[in-house]
C-alpha positions as a Markdown table, in Angstrom:
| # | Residue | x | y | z |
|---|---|---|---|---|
| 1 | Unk | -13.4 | 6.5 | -25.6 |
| 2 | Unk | -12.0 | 10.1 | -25.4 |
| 3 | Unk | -10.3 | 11.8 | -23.1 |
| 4 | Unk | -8.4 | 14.9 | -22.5 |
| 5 | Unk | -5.2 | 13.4 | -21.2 |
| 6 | Unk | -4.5 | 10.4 | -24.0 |
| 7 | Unk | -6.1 | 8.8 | -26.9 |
| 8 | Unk | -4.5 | 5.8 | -26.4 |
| 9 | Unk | -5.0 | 3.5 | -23.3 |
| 10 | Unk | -2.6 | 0.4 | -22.0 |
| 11 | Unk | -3.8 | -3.0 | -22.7 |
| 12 | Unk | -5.6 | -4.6 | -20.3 |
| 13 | Unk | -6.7 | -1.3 | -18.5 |
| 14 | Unk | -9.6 | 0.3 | -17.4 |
| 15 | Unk | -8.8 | 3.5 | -18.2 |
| 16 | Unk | -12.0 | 6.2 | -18.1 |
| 17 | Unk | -14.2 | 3.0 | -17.4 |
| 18 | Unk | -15.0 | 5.0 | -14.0 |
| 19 | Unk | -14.9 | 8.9 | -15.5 |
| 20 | Unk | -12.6 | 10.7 | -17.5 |
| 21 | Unk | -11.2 | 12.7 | -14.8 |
| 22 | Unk | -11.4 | 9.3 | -11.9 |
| 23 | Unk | -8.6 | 9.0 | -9.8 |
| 24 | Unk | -9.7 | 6.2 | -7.3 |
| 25 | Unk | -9.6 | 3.3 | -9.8 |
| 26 | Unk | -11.1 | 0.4 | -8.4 |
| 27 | Unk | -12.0 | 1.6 | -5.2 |
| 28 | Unk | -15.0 | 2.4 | -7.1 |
| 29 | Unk | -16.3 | -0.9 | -6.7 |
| 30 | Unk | -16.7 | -0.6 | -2.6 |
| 31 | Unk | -20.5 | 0.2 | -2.9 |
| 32 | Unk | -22.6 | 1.1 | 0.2 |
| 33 | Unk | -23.7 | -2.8 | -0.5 |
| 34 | Unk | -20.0 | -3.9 | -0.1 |
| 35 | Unk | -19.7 | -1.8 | 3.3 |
| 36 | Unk | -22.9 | -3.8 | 4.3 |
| 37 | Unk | -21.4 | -7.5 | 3.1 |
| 38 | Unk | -18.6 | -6.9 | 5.4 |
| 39 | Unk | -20.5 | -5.3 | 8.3 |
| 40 | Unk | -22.5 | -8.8 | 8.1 |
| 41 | Unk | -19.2 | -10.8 | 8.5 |
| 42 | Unk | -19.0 | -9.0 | 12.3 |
| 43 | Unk | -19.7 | -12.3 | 14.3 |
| 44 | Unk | -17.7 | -12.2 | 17.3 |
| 45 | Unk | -17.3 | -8.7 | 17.8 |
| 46 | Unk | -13.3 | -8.6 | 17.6 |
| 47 | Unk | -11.1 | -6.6 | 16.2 |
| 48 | Unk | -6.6 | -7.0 | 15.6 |
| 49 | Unk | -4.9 | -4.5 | 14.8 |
| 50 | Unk | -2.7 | -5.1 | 11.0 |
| 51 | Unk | 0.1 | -2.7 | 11.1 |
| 52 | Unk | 3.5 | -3.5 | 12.1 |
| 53 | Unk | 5.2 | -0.5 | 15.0 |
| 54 | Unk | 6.0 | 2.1 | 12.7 |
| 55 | Unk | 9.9 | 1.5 | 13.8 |
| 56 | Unk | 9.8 | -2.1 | 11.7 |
| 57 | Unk | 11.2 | -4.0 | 9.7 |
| 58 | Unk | 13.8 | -1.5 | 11.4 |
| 59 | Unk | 17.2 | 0.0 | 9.6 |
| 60 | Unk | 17.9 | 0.2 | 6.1 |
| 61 | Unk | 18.7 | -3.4 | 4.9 |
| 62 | Unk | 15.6 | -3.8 | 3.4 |
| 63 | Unk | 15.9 | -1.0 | 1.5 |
| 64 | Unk | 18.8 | 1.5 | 1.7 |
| 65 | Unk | 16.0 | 4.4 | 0.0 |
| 66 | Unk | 13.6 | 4.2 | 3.1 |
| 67 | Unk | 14.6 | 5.3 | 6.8 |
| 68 | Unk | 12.4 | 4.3 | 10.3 |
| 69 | Unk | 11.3 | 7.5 | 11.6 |
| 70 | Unk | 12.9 | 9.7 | 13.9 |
| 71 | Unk | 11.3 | 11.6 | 16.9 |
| 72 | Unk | 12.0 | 15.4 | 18.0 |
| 73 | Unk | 10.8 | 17.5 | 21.0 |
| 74 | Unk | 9.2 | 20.6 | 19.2 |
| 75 | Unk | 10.0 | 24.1 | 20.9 |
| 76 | Unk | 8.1 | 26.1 | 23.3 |
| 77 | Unk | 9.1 | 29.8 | 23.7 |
| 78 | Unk | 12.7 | 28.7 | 22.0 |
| 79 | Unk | 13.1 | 25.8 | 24.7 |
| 80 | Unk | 12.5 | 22.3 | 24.3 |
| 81 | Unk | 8.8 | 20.8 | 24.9 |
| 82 | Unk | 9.4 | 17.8 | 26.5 |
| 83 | Unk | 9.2 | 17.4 | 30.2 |
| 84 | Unk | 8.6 | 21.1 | 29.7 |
| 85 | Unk | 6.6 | 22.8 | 33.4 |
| 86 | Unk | 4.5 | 25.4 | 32.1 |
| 87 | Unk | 5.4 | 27.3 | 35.5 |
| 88 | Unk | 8.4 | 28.3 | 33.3 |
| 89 | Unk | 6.1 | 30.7 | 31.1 |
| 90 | Unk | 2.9 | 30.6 | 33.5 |
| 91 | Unk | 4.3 | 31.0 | 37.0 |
| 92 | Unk | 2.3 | 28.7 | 39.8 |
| 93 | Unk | 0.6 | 26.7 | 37.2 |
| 94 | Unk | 1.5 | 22.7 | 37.0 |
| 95 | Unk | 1.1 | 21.2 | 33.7 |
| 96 | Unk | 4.2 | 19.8 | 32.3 |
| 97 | Unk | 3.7 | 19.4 | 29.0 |
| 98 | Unk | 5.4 | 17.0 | 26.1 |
| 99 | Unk | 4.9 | 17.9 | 22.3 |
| 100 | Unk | 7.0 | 16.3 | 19.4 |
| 101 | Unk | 7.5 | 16.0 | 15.4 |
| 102 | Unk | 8.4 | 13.1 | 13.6 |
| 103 | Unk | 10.8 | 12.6 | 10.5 |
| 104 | Unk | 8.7 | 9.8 | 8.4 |
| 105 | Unk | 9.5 | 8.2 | 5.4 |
| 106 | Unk | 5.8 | 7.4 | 4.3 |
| 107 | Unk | 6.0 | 3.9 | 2.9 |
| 108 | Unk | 9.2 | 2.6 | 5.1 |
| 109 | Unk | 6.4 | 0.1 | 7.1 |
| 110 | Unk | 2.8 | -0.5 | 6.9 |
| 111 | Unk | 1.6 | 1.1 | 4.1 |
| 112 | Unk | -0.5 | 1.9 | 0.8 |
| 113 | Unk | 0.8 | 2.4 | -2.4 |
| 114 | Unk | -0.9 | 5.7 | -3.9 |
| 115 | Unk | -1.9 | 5.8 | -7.6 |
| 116 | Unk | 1.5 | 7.8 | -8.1 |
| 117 | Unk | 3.9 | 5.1 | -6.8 |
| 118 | Unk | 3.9 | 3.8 | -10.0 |
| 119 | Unk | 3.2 | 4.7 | -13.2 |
| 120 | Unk | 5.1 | 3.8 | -16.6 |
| 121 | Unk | 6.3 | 5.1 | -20.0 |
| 122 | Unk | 3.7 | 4.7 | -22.3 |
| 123 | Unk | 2.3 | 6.2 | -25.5 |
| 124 | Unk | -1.3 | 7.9 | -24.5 |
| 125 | Unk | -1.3 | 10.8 | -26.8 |
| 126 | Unk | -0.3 | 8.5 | -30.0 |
| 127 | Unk | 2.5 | 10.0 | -31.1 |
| 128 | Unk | 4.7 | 7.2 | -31.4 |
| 129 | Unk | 7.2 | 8.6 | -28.4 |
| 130 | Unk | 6.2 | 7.0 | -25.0 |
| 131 | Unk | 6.4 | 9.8 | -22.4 |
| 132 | Unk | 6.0 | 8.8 | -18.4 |
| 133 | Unk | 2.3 | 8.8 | -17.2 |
| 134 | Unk | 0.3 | 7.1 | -14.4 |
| 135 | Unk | -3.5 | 6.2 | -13.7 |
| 136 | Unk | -5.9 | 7.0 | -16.4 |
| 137 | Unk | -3.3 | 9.3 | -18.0 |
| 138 | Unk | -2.3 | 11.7 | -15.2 |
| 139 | Unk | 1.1 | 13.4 | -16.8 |
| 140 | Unk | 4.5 | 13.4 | -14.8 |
| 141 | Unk | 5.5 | 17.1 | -14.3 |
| 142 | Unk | 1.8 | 18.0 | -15.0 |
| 143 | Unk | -0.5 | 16.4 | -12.6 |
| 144 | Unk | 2.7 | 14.4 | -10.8 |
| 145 | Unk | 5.2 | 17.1 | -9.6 |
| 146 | Unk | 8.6 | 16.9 | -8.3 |
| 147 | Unk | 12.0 | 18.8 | -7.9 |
| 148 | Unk | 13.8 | 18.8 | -10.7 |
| 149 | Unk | 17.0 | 17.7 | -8.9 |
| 150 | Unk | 18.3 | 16.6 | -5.5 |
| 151 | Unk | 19.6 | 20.4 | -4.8 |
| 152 | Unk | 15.9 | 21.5 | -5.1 |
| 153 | Unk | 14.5 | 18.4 | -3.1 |
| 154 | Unk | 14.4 | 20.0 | 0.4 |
| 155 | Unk | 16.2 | 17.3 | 1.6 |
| 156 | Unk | 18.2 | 19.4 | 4.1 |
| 157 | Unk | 15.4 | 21.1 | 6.2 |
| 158 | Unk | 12.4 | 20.3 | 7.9 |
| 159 | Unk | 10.3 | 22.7 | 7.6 |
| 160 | Unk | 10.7 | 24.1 | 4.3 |
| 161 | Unk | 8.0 | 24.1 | 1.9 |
| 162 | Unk | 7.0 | 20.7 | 0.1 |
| 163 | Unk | 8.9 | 19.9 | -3.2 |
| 164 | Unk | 6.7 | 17.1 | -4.6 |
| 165 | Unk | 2.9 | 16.6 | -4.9 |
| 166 | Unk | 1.0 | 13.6 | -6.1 |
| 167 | Unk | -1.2 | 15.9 | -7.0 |
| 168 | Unk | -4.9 | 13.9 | -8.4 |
| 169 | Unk | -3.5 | 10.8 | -7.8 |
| 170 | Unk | -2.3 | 11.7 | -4.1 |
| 171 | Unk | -2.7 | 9.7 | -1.4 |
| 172 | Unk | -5.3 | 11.8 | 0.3 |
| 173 | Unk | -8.4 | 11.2 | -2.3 |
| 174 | Unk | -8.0 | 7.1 | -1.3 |
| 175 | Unk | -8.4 | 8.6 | 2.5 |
| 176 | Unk | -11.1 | 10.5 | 1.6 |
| 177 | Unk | -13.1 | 7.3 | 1.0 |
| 178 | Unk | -12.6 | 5.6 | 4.2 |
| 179 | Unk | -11.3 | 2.5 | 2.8 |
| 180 | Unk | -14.0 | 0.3 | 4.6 |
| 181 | Unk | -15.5 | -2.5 | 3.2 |
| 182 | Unk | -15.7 | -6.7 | 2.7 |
| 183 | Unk | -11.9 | -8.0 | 3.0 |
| 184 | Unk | -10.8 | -11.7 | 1.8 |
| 185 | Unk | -7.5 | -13.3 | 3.4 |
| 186 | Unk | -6.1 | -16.2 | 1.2 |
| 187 | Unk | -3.5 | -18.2 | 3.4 |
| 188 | Unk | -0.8 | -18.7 | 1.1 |
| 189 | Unk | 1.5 | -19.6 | 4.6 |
| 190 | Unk | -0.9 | -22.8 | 5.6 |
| 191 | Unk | -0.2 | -24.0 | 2.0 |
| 192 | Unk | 3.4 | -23.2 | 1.3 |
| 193 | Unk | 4.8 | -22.8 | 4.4 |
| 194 | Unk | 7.6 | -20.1 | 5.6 |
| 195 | Unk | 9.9 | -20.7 | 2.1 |
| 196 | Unk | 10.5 | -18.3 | -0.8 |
| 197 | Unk | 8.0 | -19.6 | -3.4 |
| 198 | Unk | 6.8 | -17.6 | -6.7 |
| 199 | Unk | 3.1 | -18.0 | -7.1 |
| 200 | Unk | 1.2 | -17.8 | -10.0 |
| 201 | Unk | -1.8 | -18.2 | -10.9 |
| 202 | Unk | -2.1 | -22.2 | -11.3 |
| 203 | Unk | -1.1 | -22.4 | -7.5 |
| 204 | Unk | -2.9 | -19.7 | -6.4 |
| 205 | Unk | -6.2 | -21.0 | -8.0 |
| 206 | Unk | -5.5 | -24.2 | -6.3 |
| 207 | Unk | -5.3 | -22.4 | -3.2 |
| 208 | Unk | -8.5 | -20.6 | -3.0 |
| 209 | Unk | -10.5 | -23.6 | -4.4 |
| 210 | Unk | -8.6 | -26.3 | -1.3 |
| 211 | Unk | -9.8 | -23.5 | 1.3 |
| 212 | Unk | -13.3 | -22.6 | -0.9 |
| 213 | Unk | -12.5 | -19.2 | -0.8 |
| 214 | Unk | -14.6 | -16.6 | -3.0 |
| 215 | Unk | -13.6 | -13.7 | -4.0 |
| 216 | Unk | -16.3 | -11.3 | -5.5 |
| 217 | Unk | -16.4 | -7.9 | -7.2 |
| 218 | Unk | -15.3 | -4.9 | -4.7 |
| 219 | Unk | -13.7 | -7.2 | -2.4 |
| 220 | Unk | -10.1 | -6.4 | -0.7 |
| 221 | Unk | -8.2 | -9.4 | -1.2 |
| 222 | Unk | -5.3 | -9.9 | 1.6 |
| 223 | Unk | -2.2 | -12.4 | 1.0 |
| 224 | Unk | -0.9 | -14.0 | 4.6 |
| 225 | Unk | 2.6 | -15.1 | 3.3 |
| 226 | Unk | 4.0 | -15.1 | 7.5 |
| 227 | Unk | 6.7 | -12.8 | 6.1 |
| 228 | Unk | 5.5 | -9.5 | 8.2 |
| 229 | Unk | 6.0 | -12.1 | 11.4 |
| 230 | Unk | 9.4 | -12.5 | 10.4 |
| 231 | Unk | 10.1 | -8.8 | 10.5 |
| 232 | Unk | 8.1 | -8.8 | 14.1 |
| 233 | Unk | 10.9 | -11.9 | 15.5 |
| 234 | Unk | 13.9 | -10.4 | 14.6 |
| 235 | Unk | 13.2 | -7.2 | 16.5 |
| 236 | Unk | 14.2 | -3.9 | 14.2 |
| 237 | Unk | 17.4 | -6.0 | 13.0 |
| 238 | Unk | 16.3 | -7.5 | 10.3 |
| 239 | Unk | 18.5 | -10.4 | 8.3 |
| 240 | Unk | 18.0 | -9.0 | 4.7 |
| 241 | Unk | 19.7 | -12.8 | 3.4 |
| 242 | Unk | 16.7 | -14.9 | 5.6 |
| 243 | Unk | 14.3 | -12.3 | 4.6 |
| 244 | Unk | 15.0 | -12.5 | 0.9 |
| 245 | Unk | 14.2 | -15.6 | 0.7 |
| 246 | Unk | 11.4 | -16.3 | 3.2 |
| 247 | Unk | 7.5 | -16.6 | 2.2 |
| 248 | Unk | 5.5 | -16.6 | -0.8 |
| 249 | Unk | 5.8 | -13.6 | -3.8 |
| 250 | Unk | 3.8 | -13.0 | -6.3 |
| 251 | Unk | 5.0 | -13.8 | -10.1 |
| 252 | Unk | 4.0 | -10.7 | -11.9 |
| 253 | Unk | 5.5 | -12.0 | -15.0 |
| 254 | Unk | 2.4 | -14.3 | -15.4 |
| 255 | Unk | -0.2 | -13.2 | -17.4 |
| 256 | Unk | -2.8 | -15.5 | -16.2 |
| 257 | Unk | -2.4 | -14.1 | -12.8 |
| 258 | Unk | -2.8 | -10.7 | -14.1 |
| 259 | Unk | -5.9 | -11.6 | -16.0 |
| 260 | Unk | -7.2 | -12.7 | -12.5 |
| 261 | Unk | -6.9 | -9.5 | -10.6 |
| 262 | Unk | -8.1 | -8.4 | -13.6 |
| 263 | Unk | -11.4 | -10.5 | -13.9 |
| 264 | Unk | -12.0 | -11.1 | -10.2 |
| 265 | Unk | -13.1 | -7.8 | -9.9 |
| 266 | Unk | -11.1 | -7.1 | -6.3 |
| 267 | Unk | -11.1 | -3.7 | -5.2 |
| 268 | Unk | -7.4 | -3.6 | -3.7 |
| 269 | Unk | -4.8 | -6.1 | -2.8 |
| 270 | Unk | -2.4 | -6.5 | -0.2 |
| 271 | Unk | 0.0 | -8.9 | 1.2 |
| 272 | Unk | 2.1 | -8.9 | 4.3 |
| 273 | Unk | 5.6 | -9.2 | 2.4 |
| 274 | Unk | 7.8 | -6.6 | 1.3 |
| 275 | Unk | 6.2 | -5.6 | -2.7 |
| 276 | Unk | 3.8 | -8.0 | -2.9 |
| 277 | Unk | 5.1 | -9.4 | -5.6 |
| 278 | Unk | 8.6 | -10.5 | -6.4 |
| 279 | Unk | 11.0 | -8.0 | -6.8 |
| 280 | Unk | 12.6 | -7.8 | -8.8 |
| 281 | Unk | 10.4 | -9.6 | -11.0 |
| 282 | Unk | 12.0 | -12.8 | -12.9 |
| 283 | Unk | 13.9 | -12.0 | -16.2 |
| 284 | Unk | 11.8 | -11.3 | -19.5 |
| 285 | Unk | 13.1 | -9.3 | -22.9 |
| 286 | Unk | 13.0 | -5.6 | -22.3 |
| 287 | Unk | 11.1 | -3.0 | -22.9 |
| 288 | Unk | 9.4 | -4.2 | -19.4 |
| 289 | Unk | 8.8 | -3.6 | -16.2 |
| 290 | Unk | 11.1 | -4.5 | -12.8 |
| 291 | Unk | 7.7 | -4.5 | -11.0 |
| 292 | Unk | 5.0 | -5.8 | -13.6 |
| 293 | Unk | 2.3 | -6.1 | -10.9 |
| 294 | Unk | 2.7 | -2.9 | -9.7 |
| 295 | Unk | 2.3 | -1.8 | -13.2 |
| 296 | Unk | -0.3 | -3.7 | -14.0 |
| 297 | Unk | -2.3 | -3.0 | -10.8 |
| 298 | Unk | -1.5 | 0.8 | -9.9 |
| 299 | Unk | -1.1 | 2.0 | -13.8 |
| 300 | Unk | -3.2 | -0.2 | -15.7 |
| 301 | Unk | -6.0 | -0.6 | -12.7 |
| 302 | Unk | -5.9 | 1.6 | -10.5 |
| 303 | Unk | -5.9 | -1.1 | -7.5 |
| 304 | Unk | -3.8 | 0.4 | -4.9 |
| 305 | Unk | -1.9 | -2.1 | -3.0 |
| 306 | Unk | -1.0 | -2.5 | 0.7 |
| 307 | Unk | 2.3 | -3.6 | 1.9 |
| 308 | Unk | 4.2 | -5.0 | 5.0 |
| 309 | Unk | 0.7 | -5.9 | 6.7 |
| 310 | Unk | 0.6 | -7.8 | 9.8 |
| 311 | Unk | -1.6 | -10.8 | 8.8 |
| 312 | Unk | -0.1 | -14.4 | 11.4 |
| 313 | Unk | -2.9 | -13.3 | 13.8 |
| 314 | Unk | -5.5 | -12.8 | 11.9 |
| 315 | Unk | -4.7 | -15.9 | 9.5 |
| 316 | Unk | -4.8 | -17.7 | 12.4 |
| 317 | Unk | -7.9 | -16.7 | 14.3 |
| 318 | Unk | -9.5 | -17.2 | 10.6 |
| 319 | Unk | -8.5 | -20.8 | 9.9 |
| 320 | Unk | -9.1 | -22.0 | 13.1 |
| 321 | Unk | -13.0 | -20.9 | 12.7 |
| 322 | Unk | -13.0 | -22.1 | 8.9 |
| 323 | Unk | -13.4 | -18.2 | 8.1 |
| 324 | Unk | -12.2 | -16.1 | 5.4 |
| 325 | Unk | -13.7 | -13.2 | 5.4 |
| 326 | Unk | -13.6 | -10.0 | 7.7 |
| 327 | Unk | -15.0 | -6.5 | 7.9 |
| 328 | Unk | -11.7 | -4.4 | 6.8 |
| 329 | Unk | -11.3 | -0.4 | 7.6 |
| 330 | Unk | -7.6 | 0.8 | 6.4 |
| 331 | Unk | -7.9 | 4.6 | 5.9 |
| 332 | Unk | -4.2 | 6.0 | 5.0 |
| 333 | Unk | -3.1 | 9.3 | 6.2 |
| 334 | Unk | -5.6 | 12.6 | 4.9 |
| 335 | Unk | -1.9 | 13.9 | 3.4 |
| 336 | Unk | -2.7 | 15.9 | 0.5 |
| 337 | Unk | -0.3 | 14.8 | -2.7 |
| 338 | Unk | 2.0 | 12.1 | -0.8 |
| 339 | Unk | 2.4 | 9.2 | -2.9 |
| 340 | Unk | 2.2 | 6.4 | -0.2 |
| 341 | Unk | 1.0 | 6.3 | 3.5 |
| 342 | Unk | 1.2 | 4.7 | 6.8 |
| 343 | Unk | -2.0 | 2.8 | 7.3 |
| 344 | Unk | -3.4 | 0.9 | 10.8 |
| 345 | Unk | -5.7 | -1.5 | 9.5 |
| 346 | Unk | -8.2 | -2.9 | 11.8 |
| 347 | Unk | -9.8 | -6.3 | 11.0 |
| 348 | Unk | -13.0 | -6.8 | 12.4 |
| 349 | Unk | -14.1 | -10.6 | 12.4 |
């Protein structure tokens, strides 16, 4: 298979399986016909809302990289925009007027992972030196740009010109296709309760087979782990220790679990935890990844993954009516080159 970005493609992916130039991955695979399979699981007519308030989990013990977001008046004629009476510009006239800006770190709550969140070193162009590339061989500091150090990040202003793009792989070109489609929600909570347990594949299978849940090509698969609840209860003060070790992860160290969202065809996958998957991931002889999953899903794949999700009420309206499937619509932000989003899913059973 040839390409102009690599000769050589990672095991297990589907590298230039969609185009030489795709950058969607397996988004692909919602068809017109998926959009219609979900439509038809519309029986009651009502919809929840999946994203946690943008303030949550709330602070920085979750993660000390990611802050919640911060809200500013704007200015009007050099004086703040809040509260502002027009009169003050317009004499006589009444409006009074409030306009604002927000400082947002794009994947601090609900959120997508772009096709640039992660990528790995790897050998495409078969020279024997692994250099870092992402999706179907988009280059760092070709395709993937960003400042070369944290004095040229920007990191001081607000309005100063961007310093990174995600470039092809941006968040923007998943927005573009409206995320709608045929979701699936497998209740790992109901099984495993409110515990830290690593799933793989064995116990996952045994899941979806004890609920007789199906999951088809071009389906969205969702993961209700009650974790996302959690982060709800302890109102933007979250307990990083309880947190840790509450609900189920992911093992992305097994391979048979990564042969299944291989072979199952899903179109993207999401869970209501923090990564999806555990994180770091248990310990295996390097070279390797911390976060095999995400490796194997956003650089080997292309499945983008949704994180932080609220899932309880929706589980719970599900299993009480024996369902499992839902129409899902989860556009992120239209942000040209960001490499992760906000998202407010909406679930429509």
């Amino acid at each position: 298979m040839q390409n102009p970005r690599w000769v050589r493609r990672p095991e297990g992916s589907n590298w230039g399986e969609f185009g030489p130039d795709d950058n969607l991955g397996r988004l692909n695979l919602i068809t017109p016909e998926k959009v219609r399979a979900g439509v038809a699981e519309v029986v009651e007519g009502r919809s929840f809302c999946l994203r946690l308030p943008l303030d949550l989990p709330g602070g920085t013990a979750l993660n000390p990289n990611r802050f919640p977001p911060v809200l500013r008046p704007n200015l009007r004629a050099g004086q703040v925009n809040f509260n502002f009476g027009m009169d003050r510009l317009h004499p006589g006239h009444t409006d009074v007027l409030c306009d604002d800006l927000a400082v947002l770190h794009l994947q601090y709550s609900t959120q997508w992972d772009s096709l640039a969140h992660a990528g790995s070193m790897f050998d495409a162009d078969g020279d024997g030196v692994p250099e870092p590339v992402f999706y179907n061989g988009f280059r760092a500091d070709e395709h993937v740009l960003g400042p070369s150090g944290v004095d040229d990040a920007g990191t001081a202003s607000l309005h100063d010109r961007s310093t990174s793009t995600a470039g092809p792989l941006g968040i923007d070109h998943m927005a573009r296709t409206a995320v709608q489609g045929r979701a699936v929600l497998i209740d790992l909570r109901a099984h495993l309760g409110d515990e830290r347990t690593l799933v793989g594949y064995q116990q996952l299978a045994e899941i979806i087979a004890a609920d007789r849940i199906v999951v088809e090509e071009g389906d969205i698969v969702c993961l209700h782990t009650g974790f996302a609840e959690q982060v709800v209860a302890m109102a933007g003060d979250p307990d990083p220790e309880v947190l840790h070790g509450s609900g189920a992860v992911l093992n992305g160290r097994d391979p048979d679990l990564l042969r299944w969202i291989t072979d199952s065809g899903l179109a993207a996958l999401v869970a209501d935890n923090y990564a999806v998957e555990a994180f770091p991931a248990p310990e295996a002889p390097v070279p390797n990844a911390v976060l095999p999953l995400h490796e194997h899903c956003l650089f080997k794949l292309g499945v983008h993954l949704g994180e932080l999700w609220r899932l309880t009420p929706l589980a719970e309206h599900l299993r009480a009516r024996g369902r499992s499937r839902f129409l899902l619509t989860a556009p992120p932000l239209n942000l040209p080159g960001a490499a992760g989003s906000p998202v407010t899913p909406v679930a429509t059973v």
